[in-house]
py3Dmol code that shows the C-alpha trace and the ligand (Angstrom):
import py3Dmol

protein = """\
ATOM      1  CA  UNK A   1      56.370 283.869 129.897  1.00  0.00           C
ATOM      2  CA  UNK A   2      53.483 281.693 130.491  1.00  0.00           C
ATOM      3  CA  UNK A   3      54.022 277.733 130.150  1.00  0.00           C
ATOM      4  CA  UNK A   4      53.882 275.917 126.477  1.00  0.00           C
ATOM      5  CA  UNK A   5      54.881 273.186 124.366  1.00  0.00           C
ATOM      6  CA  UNK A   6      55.916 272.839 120.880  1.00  0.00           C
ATOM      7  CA  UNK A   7      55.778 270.346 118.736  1.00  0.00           C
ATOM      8  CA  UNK A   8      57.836 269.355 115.168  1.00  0.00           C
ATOM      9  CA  UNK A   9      58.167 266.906 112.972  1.00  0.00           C
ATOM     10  CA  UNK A  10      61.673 266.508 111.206  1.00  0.00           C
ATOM     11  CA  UNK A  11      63.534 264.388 108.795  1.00  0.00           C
ATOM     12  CA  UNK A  12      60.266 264.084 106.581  1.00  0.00           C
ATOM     13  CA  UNK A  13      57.901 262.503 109.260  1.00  0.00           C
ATOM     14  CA  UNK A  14      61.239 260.332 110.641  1.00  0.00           C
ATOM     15  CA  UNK A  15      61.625 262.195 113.702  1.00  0.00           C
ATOM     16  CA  UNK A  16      59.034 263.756 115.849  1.00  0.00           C
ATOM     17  CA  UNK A  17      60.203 266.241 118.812  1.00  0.00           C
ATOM     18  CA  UNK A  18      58.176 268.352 122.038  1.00  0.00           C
ATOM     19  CA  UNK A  19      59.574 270.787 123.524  1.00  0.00           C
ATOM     20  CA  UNK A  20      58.044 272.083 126.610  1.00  0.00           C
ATOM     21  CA  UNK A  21      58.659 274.693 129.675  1.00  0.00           C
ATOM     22  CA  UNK A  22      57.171 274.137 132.713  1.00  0.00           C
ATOM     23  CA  UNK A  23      58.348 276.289 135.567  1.00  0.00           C
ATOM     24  CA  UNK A  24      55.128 277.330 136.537  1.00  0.00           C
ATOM     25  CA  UNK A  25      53.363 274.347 136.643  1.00  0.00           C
ATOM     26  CA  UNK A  26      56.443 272.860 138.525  1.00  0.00           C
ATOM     27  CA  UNK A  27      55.992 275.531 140.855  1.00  0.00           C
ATOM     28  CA  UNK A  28      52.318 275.071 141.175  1.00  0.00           C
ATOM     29  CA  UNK A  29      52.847 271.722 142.153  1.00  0.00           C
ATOM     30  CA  UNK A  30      55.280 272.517 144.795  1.00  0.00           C
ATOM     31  CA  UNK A  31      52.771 275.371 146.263  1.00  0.00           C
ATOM     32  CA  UNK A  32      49.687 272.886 146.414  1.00  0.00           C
ATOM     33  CA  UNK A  33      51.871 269.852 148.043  1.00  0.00           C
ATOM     34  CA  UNK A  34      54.041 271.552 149.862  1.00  0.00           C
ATOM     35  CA  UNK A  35      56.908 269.416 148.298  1.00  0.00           C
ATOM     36  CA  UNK A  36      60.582 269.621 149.816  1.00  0.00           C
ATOM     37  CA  UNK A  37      63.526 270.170 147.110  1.00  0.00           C
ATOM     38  CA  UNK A  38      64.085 266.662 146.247  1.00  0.00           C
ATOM     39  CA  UNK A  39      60.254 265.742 146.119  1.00  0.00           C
ATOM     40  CA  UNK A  40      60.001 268.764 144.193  1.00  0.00           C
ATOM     41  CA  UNK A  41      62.631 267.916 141.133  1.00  0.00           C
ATOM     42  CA  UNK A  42      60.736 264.652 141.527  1.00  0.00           C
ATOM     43  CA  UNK A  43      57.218 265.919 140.955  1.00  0.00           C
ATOM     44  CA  UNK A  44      58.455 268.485 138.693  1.00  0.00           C
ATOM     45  CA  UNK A  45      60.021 265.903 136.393  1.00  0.00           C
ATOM     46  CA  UNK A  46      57.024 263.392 136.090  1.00  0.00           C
ATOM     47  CA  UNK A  47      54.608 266.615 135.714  1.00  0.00           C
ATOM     48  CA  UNK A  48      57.167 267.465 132.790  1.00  0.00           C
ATOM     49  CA  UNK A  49      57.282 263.850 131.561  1.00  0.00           C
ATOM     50  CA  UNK A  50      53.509 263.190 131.793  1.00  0.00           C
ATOM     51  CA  UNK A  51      53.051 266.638 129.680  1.00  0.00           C
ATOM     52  CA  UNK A  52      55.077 265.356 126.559  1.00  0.00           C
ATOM     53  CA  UNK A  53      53.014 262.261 126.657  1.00  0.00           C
ATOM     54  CA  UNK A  54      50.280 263.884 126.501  1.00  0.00           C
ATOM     55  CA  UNK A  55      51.478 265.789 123.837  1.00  0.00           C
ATOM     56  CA  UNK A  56      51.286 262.903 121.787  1.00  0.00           C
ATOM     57  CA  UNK A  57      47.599 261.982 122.212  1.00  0.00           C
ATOM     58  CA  UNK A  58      45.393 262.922 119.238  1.00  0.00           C
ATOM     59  CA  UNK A  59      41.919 263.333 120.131  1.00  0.00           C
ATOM     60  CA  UNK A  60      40.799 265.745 122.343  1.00  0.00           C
ATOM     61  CA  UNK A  61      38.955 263.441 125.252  1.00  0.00           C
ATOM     62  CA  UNK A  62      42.419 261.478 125.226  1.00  0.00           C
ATOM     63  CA  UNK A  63      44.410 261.355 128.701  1.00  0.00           C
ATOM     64  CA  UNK A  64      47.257 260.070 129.713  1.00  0.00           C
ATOM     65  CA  UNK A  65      48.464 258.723 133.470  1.00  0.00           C
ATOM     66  CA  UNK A  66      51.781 258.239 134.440  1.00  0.00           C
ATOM     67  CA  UNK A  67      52.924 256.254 137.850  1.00  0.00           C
ATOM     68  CA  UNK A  68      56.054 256.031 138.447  1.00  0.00           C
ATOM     69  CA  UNK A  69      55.590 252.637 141.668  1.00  0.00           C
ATOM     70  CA  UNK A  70      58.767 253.101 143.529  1.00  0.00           C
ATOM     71  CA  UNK A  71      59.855 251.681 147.079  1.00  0.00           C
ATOM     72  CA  UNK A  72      61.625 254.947 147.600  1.00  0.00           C
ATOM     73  CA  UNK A  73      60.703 257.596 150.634  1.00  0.00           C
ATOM     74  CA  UNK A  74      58.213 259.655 148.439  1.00  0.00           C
ATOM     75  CA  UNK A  75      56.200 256.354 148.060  1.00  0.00           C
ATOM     76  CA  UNK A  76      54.877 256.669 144.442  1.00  0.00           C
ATOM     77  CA  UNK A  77      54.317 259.715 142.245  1.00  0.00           C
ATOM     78  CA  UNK A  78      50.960 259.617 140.143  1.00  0.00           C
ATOM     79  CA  UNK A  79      50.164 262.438 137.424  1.00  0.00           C
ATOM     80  CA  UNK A  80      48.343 263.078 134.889  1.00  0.00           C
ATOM     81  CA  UNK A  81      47.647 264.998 131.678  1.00  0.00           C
ATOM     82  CA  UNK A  82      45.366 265.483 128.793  1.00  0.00           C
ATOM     83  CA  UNK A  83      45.415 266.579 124.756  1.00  0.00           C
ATOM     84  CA  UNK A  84      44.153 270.521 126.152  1.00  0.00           C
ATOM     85  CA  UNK A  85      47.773 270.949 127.769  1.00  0.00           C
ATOM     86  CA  UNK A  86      46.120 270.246 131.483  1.00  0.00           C
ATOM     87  CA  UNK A  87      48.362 268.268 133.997  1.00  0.00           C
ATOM     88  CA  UNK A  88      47.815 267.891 137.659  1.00  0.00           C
ATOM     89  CA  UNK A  89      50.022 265.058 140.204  1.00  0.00           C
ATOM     90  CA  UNK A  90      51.243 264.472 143.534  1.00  0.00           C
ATOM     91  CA  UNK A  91      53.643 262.163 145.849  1.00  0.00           C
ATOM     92  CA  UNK A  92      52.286 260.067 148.526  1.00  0.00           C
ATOM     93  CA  UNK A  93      55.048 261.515 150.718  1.00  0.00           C
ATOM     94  CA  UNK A  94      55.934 265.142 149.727  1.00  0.00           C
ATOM     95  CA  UNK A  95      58.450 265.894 152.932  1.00  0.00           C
ATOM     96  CA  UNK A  96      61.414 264.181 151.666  1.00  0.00           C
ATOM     97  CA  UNK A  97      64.457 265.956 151.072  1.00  0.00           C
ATOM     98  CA  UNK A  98      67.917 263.797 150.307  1.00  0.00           C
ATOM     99  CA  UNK A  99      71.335 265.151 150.065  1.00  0.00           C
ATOM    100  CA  UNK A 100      73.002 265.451 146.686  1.00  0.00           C
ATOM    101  CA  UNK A 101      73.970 262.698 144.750  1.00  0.00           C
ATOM    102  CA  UNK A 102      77.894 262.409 143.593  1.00  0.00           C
ATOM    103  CA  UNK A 103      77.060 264.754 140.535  1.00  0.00           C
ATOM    104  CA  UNK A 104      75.992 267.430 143.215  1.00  0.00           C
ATOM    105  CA  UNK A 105      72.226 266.616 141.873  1.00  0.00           C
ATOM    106  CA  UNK A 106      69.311 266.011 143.401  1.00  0.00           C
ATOM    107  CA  UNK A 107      69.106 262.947 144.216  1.00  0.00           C
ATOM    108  CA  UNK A 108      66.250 261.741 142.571  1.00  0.00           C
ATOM    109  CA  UNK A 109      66.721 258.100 141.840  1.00  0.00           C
ATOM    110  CA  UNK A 110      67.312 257.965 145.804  1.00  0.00           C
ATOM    111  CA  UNK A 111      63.978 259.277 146.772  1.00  0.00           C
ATOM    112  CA  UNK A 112      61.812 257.308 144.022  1.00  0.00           C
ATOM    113  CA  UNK A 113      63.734 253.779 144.314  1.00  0.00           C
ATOM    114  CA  UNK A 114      63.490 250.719 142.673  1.00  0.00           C
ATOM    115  CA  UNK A 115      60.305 249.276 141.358  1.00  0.00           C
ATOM    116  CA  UNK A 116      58.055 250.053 138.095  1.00  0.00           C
ATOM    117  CA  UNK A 117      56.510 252.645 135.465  1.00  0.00           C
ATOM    118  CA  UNK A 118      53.175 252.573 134.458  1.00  0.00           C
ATOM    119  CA  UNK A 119      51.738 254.277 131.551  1.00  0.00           C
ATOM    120  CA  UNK A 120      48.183 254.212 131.031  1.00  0.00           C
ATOM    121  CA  UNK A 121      46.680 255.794 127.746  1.00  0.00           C
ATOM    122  CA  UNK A 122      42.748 256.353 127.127  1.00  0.00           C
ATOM    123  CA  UNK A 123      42.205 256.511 123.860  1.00  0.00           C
ATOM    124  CA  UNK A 124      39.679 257.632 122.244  1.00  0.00           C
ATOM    125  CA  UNK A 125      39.038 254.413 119.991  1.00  0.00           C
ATOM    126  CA  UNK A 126      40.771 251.703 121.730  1.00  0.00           C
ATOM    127  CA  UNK A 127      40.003 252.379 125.033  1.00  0.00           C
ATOM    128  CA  UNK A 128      42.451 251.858 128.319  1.00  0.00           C
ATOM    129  CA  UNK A 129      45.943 250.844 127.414  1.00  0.00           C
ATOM    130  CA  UNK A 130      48.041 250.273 130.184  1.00  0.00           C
ATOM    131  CA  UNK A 131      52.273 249.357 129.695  1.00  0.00           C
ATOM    132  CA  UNK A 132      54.827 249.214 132.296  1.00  0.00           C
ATOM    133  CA  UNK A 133      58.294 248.859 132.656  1.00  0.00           C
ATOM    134  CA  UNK A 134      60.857 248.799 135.168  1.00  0.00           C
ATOM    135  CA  UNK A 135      62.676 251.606 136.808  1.00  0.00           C
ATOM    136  CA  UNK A 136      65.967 251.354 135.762  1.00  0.00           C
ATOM    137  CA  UNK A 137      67.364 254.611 137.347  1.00  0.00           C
ATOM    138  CA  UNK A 138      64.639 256.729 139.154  1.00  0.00           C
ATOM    139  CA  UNK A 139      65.627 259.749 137.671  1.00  0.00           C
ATOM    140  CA  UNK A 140      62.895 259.760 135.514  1.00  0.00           C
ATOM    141  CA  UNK A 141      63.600 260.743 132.063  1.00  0.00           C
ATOM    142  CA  UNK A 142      65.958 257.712 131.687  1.00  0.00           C
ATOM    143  CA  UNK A 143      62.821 255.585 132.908  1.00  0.00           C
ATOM    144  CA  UNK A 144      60.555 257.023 130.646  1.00  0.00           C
ATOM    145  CA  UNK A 145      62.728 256.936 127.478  1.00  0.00           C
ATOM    146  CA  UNK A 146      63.477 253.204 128.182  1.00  0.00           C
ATOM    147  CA  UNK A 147      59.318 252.635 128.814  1.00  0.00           C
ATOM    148  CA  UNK A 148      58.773 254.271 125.270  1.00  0.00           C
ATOM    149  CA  UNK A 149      61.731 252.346 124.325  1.00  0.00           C
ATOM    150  CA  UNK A 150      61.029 248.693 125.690  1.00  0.00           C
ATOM    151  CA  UNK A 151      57.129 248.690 126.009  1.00  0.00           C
ATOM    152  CA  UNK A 152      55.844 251.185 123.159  1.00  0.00           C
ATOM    153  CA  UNK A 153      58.668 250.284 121.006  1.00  0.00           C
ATOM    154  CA  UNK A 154      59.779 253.812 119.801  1.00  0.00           C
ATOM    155  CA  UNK A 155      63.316 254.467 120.150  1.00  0.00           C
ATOM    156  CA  UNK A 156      63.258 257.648 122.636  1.00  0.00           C
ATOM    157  CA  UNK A 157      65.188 260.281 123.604  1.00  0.00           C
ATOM    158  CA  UNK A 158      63.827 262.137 126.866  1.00  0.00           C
ATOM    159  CA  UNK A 159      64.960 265.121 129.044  1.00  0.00           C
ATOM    160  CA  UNK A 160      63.258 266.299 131.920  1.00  0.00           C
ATOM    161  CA  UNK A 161      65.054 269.191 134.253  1.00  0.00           C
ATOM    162  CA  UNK A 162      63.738 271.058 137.423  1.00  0.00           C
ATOM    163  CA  UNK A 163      66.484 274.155 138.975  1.00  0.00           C
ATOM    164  CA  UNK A 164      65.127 274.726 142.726  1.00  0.00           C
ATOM    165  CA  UNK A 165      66.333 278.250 144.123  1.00  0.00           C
ATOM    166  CA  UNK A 166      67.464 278.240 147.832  1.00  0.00           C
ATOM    167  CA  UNK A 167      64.452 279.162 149.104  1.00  0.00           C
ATOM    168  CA  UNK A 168      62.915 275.906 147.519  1.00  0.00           C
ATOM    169  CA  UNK A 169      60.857 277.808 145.217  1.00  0.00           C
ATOM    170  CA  UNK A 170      61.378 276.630 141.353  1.00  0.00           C
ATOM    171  CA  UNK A 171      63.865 278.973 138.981  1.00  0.00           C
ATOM    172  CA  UNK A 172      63.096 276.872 135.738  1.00  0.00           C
ATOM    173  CA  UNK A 173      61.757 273.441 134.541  1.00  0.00           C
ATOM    174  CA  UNK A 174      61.220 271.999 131.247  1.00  0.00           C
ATOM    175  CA  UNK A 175      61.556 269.462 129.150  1.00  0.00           C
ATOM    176  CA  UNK A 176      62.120 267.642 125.475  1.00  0.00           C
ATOM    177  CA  UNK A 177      60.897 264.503 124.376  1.00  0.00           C
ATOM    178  CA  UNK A 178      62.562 262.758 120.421  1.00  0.00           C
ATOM    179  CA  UNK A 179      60.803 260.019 118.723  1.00  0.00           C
ATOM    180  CA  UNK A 180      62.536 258.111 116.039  1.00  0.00           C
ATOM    181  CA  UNK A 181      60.591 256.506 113.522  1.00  0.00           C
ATOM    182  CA  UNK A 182      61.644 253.212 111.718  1.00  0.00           C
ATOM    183  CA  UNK A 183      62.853 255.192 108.798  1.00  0.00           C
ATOM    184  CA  UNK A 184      65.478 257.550 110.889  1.00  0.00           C
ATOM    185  CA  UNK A 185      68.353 257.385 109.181  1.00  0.00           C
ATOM    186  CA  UNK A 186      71.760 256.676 110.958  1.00  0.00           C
ATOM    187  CA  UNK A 187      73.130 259.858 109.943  1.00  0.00           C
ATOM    188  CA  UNK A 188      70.005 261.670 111.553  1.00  0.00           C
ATOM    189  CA  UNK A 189      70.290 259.525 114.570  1.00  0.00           C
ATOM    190  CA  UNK A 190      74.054 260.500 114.885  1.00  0.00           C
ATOM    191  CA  UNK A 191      73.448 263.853 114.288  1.00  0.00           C
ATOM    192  CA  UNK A 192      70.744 264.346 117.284  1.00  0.00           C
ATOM    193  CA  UNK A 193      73.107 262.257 119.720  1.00  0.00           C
ATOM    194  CA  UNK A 194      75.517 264.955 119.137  1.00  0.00           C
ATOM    195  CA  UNK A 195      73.218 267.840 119.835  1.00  0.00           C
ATOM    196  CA  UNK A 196      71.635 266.584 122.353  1.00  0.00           C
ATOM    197  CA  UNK A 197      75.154 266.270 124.341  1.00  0.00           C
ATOM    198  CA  UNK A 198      75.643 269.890 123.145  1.00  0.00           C
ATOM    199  CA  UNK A 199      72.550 271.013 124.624  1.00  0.00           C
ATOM    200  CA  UNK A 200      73.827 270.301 127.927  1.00  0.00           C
ATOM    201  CA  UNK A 201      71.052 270.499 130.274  1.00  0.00           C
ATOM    202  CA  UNK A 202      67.558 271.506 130.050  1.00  0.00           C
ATOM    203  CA  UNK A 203      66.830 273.090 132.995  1.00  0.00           C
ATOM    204  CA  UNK A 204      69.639 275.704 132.274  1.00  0.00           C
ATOM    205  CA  UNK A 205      68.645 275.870 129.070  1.00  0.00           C
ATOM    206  CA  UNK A 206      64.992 276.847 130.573  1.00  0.00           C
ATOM    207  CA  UNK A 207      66.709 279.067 133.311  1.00  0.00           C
ATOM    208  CA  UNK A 208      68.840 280.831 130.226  1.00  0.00           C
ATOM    209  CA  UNK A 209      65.348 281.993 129.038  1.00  0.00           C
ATOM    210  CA  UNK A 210      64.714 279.641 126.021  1.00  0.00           C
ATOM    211  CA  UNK A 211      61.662 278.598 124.660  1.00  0.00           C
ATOM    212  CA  UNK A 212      60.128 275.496 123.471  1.00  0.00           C
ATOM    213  CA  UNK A 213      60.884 276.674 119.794  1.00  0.00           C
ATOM    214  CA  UNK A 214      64.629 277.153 121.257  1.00  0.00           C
ATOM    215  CA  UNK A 215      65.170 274.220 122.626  1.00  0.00           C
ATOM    216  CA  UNK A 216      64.125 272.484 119.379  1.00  0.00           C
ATOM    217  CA  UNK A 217      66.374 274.229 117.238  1.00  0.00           C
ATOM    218  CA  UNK A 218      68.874 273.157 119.448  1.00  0.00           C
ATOM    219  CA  UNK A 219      68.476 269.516 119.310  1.00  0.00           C
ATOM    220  CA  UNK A 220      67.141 269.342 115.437  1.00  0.00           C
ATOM    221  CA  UNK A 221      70.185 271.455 114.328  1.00  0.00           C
ATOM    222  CA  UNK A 222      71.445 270.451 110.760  1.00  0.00           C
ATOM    223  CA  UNK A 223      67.930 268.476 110.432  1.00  0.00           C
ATOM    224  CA  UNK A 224      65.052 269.695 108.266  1.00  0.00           C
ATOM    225  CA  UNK A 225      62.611 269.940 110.762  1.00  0.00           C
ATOM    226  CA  UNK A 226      59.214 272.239 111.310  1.00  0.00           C
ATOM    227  CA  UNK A 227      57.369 273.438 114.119  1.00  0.00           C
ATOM    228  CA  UNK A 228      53.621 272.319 113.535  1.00  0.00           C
ATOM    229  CA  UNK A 229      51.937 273.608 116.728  1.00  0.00           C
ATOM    230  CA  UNK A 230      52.249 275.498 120.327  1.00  0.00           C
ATOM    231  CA  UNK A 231      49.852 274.905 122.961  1.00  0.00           C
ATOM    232  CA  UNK A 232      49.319 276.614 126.323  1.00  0.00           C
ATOM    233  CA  UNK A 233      49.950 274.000 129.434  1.00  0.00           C
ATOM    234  CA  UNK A 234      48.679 274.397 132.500  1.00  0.00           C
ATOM    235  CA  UNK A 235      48.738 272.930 135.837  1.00  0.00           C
ATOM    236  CA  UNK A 236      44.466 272.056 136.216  1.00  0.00           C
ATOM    237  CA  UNK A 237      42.887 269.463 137.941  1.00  0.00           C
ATOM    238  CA  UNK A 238      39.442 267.677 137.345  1.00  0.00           C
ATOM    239  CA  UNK A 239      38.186 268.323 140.539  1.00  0.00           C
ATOM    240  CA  UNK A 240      35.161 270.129 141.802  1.00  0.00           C
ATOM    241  CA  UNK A 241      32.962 271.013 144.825  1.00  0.00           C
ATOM    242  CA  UNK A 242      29.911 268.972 142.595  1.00  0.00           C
ATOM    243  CA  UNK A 243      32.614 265.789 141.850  1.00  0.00           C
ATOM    244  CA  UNK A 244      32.957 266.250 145.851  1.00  0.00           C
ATOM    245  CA  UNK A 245      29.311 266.119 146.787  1.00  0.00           C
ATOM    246  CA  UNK A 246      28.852 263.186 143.714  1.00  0.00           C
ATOM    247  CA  UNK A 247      31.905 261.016 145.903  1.00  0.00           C
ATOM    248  CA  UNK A 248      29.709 261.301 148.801  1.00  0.00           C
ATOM    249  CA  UNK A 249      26.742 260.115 147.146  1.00  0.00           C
ATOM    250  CA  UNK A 250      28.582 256.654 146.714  1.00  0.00           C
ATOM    251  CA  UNK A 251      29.651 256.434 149.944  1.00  0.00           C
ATOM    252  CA  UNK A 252      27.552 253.542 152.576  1.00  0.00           C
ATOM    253  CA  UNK A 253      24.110 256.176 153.440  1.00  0.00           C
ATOM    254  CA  UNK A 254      24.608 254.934 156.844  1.00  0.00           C
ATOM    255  CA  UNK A 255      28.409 256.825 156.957  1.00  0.00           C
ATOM    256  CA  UNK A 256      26.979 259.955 155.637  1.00  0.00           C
ATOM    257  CA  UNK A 257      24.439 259.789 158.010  1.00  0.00           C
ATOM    258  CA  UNK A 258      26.756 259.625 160.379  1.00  0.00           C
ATOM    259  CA  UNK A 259      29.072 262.298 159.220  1.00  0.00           C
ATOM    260  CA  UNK A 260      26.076 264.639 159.356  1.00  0.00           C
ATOM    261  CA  UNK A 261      25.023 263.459 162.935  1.00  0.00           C
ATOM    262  CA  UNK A 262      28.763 263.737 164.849  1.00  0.00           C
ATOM    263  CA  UNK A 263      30.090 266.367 162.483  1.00  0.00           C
ATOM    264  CA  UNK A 264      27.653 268.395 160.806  1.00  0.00           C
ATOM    265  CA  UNK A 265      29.473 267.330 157.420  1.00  0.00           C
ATOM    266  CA  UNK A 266      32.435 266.502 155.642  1.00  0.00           C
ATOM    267  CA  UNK A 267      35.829 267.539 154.866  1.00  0.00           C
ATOM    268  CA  UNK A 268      37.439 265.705 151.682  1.00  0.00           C
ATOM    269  CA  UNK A 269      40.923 266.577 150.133  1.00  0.00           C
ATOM    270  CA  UNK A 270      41.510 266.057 146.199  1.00  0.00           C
ATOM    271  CA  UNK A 271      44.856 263.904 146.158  1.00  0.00           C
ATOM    272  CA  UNK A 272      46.090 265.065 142.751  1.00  0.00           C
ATOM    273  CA  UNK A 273      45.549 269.077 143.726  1.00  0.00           C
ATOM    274  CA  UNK A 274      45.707 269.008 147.940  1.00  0.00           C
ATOM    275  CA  UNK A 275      42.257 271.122 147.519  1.00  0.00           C
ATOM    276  CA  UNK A 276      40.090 270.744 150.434  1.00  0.00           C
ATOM    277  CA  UNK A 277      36.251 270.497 150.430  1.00  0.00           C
ATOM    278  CA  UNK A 278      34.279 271.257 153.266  1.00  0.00           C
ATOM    279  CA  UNK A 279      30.793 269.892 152.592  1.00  0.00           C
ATOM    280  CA  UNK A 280      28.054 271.598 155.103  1.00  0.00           C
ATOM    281  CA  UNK A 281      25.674 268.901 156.196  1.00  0.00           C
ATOM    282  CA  UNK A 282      23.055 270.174 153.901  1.00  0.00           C
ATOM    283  CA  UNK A 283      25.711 269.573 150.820  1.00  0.00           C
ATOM    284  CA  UNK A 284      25.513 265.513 152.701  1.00  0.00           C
ATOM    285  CA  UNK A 285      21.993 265.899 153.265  1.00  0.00           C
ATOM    286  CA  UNK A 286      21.605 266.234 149.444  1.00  0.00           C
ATOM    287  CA  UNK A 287      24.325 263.523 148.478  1.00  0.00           C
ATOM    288  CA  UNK A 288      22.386 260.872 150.453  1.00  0.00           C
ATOM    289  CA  UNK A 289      19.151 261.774 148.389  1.00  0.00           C
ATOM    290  CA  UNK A 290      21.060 261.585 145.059  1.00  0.00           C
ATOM    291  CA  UNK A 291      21.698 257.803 145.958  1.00  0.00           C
ATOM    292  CA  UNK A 292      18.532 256.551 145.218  1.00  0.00           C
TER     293      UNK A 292
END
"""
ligand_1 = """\
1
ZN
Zn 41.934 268.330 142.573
"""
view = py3Dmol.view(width=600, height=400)
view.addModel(protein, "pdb")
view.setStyle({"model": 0}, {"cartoon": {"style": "trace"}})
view.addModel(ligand_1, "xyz")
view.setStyle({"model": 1}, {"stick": {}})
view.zoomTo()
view.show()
């Protein structure tokens, strides 16, 4: 089954919930970056993360980045998504692979480190909002419920889980995110604590073939709660052999001229998809006129 999200609202417009599965976008990600096991639960969980975001955006020219700035071996992990279902992301580093942690878990937190999330929203009315927080455990979900938490100021429940066969290629990944509104009641709040540790975790879940819809009649069991939409999600960048050629036409004319001169063009790689473009010299020939 293809990759989706769901989205409910429960507990009359109190709580609102995503669902998501993303094994094929997690696995696209892996392909394109090459990523080693533990740089590819780490991708796979912020491409998971950034994908719930998104799913709260409301317009369609919305987008949403996350960067999760740690002084861990992968170096920093940048993705992001928009309202269509799109997401795209890489590591700066995508060979590291650490042993398990004491849970017999990827270790995660290990490879991302200490440092900062940043969450930048463009919105459709009020522009570029940017909020960060810190990293408090570099396992990601934790990080980006507390960010919700602490900087957006909705109380946030987040799960994020990537299962990586032996031959590093990705069994299941998926996701839920829970946002409480003011008006949550405490019996509602103690009833999704308790399902939530009932759920167990979400990459089984995934792995044990549920869907979105599933996984949030799991965690809004004994809750009034209905699905409002499903939307395709995709692993899709923005990039193009035109955005290539337009790069090049803001580059010094002197460098291009020079590119063209010692090697008959250009090759340039997209960072969020790994894609390479190689631009002929003609391709730089016309870049260079599209300057003035
Ligand atoms: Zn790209």
């Amino acid at each position: 089954m293809a990759d989706y999200l769901a989205r409910a609202i429960g507990a009359g417009g109190n709580i609102r919930a995503f669902a998501v599965t993303t094994t094929d976008i997690v696995n696209e990600g892996r392909r394109r970056h090459d990523t080693w096991p533990t740089t590819t639960a780490a991708l796979g969980r912020a491409l998971t993360g950034t994908l719930l975001l998104s799913a709260t955006l409301k317009d369609k020219n919305e987008s949403v980045t996350l960067r999760i700035d740690g002084d861990g071996p992968i170096g920093g992990i940048t993705c992001d998504g928009d309202e269509q279902g799109h997401v795209r992301g890489y590591v700066r580093n995508p060979h590291v692979d650490l042993d398990p942690n004491a849970h017999g878990k990827f270790d995660v937190a290990g490879a991302v480190g200490q440092g900062f999330v940043h969450v930048t929203r463009q919105l459709a009315l009020e522009g570029l909002y940017t909020g960060t927080s810190e990293i408090i455990s570099g396992e990601i979900a934790e990080d980006l419920a507390y960010y919700l938490t602490k900087s957006e100021q909705t109380p946030s429940a987040v799960a994020l889980g990537v299962r990586v066969a032996p031959d590093g290629t990705v069994v299941a990944a998926g996701g839920y995110l829970i946002q409480l509104m003011p008006a949550t009641s405490e019996e509602e709040r103690e009833q999704l604590e308790i399902n939530i540790q009932a759920m167990g975790a979400v990459s089984t879940a995934v792995e044990e073939g549920s869907s979105p819809e599933e996984i949030l009649a799991s965690i809004l069991a004994g809750i009034d709660y209905k699905v409002l939409e499903r939307r395709e999600v995709v692993f899709q960048c923005r990039c193009s052999r035109e955005r290539a050629v337009a790069v090049m036409a803001t580059i010094d004319p002197d460098e291009v001229e020079q590119m063209i001169a010692e090697d008959q063009g250009a090759e340039m790689t997209c960072h969020f998809c790994n894609e390479v473009y190689r631009l002929s010299a003609e391709e730089l020939q016309q870049a260079r006129q599209e300057q003035h």
